[in-house]
N, C-alpha and C positions, 0 to 999 in steps of 0.2 A: 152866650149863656152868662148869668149875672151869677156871682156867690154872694150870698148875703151872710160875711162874716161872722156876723155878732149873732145870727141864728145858729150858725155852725159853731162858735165857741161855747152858747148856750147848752147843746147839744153834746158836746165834748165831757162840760163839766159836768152834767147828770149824766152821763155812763158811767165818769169816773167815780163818782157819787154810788153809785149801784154797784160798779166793783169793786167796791171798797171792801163793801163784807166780806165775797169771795177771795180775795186778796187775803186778809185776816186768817178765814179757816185753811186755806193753801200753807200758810206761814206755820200757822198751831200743828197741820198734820204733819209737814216737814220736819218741825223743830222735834217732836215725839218721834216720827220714825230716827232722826239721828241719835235721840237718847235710846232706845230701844237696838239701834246696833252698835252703838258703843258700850252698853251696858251687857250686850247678850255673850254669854260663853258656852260653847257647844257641852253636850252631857258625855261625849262618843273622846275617845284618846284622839289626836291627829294621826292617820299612820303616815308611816314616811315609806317609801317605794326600796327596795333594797337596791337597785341600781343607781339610787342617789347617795348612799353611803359609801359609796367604792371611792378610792381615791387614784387617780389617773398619775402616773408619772409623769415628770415636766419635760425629762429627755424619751425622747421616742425610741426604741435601742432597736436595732436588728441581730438578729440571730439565723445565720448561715448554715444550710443546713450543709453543705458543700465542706467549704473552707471557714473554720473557728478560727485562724489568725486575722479575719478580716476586723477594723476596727467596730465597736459594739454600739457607737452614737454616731448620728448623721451630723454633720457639724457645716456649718455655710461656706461655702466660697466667699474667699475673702481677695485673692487675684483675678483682675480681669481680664 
């Protein structure tokens, strides 16, 4: 089977020729929708969930219901 190059590059450059417009309004509708959500602010408050405002302790403590002399933080092994 033969390609005949210069009919297929002919060919190339009138598609790209035809999509050029589409290419254009693709561009124009993106460029709007980016202005449109950069520019949009909701009319509603945000709420925020009440379990994200808790604040979690850094040390995890235990509390024995047994024995209250036991220490209150779990602390790492430090000998091997």
């Amino acid at each position: 089977m033969i390609i005949d190059y210069e009919l297929l590059s002919t060919a190339i450059k009138k598609m790209a020729e035809g999509l050029k417009f589409l290419m254009d309004v693709i561009k124009e509708v993106w460029k709007s929708a980016k202005e449109f959500v950069a520019s949009y602010k909701p009319d509603y408050p945000r709420q925020v969930h009440p379990a994200s405002k808790l604040c979690f302790m850094k040390d995890y403590r235990i509390r024995s219901q047994v024995i209250i002399n036991k220490p209150l933080r779990i602390s790492a092994r430090t000998a091997c």
